[in-house]
N, CA and C atoms as an extended XYZ file, in Angstrom:
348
Properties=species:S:1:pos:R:3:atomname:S:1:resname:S:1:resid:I:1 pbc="F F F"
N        85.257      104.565      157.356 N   UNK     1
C        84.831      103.296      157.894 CA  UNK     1
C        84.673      102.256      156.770 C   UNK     1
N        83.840      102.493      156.108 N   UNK     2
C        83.968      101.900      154.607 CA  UNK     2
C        85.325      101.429      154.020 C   UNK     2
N        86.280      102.045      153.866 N   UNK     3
C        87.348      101.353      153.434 CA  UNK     3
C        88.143      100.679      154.083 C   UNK     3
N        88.120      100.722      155.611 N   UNK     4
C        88.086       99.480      156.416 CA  UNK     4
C        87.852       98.507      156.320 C   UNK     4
N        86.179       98.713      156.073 N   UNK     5
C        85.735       97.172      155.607 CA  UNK     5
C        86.112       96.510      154.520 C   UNK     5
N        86.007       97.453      153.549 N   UNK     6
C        86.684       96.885      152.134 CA  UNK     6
C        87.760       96.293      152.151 C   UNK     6
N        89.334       96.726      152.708 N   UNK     7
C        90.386       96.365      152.973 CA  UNK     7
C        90.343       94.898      153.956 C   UNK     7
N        89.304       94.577      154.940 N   UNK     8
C        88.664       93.739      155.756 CA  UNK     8
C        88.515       92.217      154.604 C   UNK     8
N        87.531       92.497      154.255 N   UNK     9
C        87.028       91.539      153.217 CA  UNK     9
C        87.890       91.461      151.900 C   UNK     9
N        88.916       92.061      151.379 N   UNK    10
C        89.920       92.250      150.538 CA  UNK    10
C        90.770       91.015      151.595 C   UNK    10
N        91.348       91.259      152.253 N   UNK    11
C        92.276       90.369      153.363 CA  UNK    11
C        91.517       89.051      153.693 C   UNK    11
N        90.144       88.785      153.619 N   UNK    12
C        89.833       87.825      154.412 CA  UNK    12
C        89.232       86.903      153.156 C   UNK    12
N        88.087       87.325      151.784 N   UNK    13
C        88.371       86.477      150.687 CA  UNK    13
C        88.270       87.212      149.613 C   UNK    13
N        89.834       87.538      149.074 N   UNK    14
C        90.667       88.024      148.027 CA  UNK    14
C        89.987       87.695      146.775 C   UNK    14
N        89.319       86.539      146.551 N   UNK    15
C        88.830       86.079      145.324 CA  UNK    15
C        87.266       86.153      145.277 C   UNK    15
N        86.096       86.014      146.159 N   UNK    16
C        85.310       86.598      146.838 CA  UNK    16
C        84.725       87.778      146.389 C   UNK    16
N        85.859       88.966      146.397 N   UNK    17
C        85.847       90.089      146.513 CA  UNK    17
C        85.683       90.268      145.545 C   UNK    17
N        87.189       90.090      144.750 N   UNK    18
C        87.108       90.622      143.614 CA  UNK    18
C        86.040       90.003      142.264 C   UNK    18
N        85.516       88.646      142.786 N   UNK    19
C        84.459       88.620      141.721 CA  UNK    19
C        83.435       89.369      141.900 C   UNK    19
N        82.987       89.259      143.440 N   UNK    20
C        81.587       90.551      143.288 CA  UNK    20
C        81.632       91.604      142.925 C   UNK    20
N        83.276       92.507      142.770 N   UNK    21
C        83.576       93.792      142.083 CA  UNK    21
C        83.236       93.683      140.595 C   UNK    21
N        83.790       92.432      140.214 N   UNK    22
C        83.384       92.281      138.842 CA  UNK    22
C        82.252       92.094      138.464 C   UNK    22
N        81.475       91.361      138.985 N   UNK    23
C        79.907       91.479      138.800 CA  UNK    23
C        78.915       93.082      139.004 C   UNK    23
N        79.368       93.770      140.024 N   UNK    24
C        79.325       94.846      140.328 CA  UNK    24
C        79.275       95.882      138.758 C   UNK    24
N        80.537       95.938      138.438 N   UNK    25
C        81.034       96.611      137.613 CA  UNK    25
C        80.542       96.358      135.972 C   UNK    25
N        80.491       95.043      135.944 N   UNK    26
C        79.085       94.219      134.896 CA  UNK    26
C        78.113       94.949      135.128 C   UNK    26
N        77.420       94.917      135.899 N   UNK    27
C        76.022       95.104      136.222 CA  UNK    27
C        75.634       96.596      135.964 C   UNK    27
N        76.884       97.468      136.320 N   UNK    28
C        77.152       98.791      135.900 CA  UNK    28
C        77.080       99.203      134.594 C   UNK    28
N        77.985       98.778      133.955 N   UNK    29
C        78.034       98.559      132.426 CA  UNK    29
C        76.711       98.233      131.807 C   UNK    29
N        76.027       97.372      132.009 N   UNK    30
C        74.470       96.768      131.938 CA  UNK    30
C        73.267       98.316      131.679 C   UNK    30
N        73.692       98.010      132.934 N   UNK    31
C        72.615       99.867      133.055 CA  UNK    31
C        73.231      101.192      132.561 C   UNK    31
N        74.341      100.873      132.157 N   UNK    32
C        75.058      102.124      131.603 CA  UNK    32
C        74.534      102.015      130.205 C   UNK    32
N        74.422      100.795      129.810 N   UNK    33
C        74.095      100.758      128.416 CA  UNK    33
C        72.560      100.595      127.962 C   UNK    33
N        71.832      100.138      129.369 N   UNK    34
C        70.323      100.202      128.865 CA  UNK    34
C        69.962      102.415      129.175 C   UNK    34
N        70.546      103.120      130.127 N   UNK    35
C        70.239      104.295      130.023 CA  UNK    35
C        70.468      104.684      128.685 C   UNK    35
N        71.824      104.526      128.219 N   UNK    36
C        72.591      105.450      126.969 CA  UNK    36
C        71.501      104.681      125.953 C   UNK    36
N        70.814      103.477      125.536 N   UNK    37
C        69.290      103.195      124.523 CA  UNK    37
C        68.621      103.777      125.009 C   UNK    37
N        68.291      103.926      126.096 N   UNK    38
C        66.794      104.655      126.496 CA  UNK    38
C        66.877      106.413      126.076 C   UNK    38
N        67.972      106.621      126.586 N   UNK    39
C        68.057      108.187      126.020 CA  UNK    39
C        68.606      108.328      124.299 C   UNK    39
N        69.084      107.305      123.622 N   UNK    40
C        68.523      107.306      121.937 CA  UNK    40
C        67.772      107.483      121.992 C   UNK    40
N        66.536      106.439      122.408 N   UNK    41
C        65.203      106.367      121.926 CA  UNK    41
C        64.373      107.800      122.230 C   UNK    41
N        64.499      108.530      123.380 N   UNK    42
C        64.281      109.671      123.503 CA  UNK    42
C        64.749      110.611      123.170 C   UNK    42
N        65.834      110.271      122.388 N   UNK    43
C        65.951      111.669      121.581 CA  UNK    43
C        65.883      111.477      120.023 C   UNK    43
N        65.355      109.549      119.270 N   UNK    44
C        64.567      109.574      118.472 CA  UNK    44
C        63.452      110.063      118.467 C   UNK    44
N        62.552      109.969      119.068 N   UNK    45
C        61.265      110.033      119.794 CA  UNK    45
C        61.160      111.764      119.443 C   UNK    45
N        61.927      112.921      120.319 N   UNK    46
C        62.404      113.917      120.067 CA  UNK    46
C        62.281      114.232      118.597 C   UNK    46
N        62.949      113.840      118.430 N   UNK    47
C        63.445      114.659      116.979 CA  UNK    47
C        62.133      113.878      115.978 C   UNK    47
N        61.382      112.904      115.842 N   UNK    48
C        60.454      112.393      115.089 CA  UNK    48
C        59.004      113.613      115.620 C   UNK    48
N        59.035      114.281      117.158 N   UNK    49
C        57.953      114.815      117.433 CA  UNK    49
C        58.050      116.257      116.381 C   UNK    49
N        59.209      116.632      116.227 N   UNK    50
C        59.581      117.664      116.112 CA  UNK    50
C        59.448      117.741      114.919 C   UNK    50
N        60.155      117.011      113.805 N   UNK    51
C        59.723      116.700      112.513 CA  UNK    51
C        58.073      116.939      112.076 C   UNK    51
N        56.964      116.407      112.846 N   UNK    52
C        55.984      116.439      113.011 CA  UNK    52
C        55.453      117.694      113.382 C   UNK    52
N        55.652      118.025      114.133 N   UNK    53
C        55.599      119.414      113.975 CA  UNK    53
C        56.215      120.835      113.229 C   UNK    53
N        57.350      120.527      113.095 N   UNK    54
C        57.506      121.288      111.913 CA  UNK    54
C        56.518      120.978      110.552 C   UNK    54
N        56.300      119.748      110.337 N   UNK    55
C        55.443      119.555      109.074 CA  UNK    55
C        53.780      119.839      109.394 C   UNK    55
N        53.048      119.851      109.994 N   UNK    56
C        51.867      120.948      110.525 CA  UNK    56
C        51.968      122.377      110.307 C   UNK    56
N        52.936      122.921      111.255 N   UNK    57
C        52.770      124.293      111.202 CA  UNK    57
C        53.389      124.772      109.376 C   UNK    57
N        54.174      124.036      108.604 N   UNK    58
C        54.039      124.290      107.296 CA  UNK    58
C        52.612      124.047      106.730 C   UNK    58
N        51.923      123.259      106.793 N   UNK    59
C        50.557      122.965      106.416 CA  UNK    59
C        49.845      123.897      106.808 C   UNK    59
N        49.720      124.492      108.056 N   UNK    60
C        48.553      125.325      108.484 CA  UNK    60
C        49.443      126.852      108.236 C   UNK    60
N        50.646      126.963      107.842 N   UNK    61
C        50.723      127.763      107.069 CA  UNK    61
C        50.313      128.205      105.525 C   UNK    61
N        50.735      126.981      105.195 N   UNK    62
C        50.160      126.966      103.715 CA  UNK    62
C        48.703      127.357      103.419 C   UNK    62
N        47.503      126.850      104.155 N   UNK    63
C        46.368      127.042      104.457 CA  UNK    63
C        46.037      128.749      104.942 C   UNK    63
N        46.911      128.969      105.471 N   UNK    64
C        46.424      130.537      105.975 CA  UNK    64
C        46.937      131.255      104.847 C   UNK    64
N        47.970      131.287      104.062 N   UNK    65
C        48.460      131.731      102.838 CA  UNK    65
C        47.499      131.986      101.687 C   UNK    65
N        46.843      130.700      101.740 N   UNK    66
C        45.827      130.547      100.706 CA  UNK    66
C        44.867      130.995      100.959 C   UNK    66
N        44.144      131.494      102.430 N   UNK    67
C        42.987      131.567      102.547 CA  UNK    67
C        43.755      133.369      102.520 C   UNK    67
N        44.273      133.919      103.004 N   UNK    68
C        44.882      135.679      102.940 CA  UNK    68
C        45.191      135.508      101.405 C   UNK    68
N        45.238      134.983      100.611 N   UNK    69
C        45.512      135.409       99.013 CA  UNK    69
C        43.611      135.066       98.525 C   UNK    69
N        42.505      134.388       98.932 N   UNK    70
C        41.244      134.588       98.651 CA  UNK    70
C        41.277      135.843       99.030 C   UNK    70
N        41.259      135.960      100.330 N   UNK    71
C        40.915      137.640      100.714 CA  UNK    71
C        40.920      138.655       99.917 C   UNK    71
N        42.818      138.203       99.729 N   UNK    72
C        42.995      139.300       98.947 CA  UNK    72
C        42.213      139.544       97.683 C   UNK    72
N        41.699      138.313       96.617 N   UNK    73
C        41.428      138.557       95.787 CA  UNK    73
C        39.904      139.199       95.920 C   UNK    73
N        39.480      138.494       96.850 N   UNK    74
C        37.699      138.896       97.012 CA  UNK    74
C        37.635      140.442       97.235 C   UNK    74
N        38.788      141.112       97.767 N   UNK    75
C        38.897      142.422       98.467 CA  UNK    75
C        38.862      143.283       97.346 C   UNK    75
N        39.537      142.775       96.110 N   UNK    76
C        40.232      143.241       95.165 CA  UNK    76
C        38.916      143.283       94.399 C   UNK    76
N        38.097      141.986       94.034 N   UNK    77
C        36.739      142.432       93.268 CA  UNK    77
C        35.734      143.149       94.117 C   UNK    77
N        35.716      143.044       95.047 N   UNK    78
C        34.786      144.094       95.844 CA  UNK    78
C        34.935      145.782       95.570 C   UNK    78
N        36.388      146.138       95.735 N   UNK    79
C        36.929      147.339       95.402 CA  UNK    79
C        36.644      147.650       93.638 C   UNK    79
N        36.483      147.030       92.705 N   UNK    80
C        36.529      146.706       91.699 CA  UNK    80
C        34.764      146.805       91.325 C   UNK    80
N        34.321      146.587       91.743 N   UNK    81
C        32.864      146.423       92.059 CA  UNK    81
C        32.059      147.847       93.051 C   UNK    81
N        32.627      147.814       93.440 N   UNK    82
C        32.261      149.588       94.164 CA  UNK    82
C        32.297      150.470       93.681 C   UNK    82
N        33.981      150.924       92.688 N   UNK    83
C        34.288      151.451       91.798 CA  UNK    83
C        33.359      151.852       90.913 C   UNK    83
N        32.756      150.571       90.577 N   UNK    84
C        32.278      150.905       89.207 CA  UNK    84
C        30.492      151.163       89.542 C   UNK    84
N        30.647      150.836       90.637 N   UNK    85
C        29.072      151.039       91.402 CA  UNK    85
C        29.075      152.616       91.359 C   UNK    85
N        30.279      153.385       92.343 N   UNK    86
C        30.147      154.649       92.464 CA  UNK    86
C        30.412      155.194       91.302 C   UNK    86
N        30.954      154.947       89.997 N   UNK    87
C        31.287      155.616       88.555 CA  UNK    87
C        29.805      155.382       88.174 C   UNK    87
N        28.758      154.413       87.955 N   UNK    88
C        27.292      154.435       87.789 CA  UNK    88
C        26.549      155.259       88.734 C   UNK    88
N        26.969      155.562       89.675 N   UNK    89
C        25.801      156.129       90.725 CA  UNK    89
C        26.514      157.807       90.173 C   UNK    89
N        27.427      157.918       89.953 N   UNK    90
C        27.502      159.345       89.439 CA  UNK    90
C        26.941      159.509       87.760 C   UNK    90
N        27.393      159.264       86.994 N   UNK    91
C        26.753      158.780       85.834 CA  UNK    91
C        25.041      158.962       85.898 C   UNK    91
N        24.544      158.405       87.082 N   UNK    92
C        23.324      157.992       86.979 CA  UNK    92
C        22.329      159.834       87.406 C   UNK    92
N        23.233      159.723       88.149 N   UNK    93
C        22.689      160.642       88.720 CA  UNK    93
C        23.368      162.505       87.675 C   UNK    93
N        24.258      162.407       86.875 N   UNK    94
C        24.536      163.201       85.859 CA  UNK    94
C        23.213      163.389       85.462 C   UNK    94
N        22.987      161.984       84.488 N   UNK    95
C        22.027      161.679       83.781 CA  UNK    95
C        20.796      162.612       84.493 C   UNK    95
N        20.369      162.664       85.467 N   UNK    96
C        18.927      162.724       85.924 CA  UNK    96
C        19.550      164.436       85.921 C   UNK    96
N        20.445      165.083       86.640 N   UNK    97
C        21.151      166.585       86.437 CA  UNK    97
C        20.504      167.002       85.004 C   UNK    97
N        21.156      166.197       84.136 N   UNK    98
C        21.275      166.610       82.645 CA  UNK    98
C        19.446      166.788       81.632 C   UNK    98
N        18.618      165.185       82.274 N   UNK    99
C        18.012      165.303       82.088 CA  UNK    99
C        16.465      166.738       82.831 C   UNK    99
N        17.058      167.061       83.828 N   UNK   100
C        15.970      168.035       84.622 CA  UNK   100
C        16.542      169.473       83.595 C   UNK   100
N        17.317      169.448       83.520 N   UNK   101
C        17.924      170.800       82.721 CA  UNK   101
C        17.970      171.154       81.546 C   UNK   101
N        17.541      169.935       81.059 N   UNK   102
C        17.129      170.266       79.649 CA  UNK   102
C        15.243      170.544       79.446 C   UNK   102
N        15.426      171.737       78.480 N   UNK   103
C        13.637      171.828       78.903 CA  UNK   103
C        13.086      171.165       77.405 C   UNK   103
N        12.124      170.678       77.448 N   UNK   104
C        10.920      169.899       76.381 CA  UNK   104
C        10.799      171.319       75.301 C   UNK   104
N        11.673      171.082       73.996 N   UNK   105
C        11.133      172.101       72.698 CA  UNK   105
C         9.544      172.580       72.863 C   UNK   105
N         8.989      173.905       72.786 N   UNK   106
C         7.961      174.161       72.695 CA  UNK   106
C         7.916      174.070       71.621 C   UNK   106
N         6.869      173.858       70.690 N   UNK   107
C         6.360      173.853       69.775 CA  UNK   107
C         5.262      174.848       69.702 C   UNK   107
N         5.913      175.867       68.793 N   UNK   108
C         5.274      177.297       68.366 CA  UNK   108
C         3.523      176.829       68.524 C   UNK   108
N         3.047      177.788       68.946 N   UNK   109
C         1.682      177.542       69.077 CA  UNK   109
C         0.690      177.962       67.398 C   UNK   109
N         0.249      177.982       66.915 N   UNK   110
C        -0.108      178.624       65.803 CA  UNK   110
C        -0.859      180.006       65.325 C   UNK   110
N        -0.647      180.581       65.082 N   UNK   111
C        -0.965      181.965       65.503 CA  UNK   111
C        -2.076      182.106       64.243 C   UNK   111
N        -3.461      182.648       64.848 N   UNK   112
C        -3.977      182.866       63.389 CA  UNK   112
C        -3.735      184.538       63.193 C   UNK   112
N        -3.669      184.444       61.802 N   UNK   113
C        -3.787      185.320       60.913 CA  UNK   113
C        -4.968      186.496       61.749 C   UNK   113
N        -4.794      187.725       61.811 N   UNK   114
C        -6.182      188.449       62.275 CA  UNK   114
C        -6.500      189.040       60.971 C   UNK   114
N        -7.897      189.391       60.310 N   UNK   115
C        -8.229      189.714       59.267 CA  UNK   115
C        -8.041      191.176       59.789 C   UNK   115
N        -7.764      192.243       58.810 N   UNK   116
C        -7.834      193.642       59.341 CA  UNK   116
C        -8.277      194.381       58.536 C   UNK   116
């Protein structure tokens, strides 16, 4: 039915027609070209979010890096520190072994002489 009419108004004003096609087809072009900016801008937009986020999750990587290498080190003097806690607590306790087991020199009592 449609191309009836078209062919209709094509036949009846030829010049008519074809300018509103052309305006038509302008107007097309128009919005063809404000979509194709709008979807740049959204896929500037895009790629600037993304940038942004990639540069965070490097940061709060970096941050967790640093805070698991404290760990590590605090872990490392703790172990380091225990060590030498349990090498004293044996030591210490040698000591007290060594000292119960050794007995105090008597010192000869003096014997007297019996006259006979």
């Amino acid at each position: 039915m449609e191309r009836k009419v078209t062919k209709v108004k094509l036949l009846v004003d030829p010049t008519g027609f074809s300018d509103r096609l052309k305006e038509k087809i302008a107007e097309v072009k128009v919005r063809a070209q404000r979509w194709e900016r709008r979807t740049l801008r959204l896929s500037m937009q895009n790629q600037n979010d993304s940038l942004q986020l990639q540069y965070w999750n490097a940061f709060a990587q970096n941050r967790i890096d640093r805070n698991v290498e404290t760990i590590l080190c605090r872990t490392e003097e703790l172990e380091d520190k225990m060590s030498r806690g349990s090498i004293l607590e044996t030591f210490d306790s040698f000591l007290h072994a060594l000292a119960s087991n050794c007995k105090q020199p008597r010192v000869p009592a003096i014997r007297k002489k019996r006259a006979n």
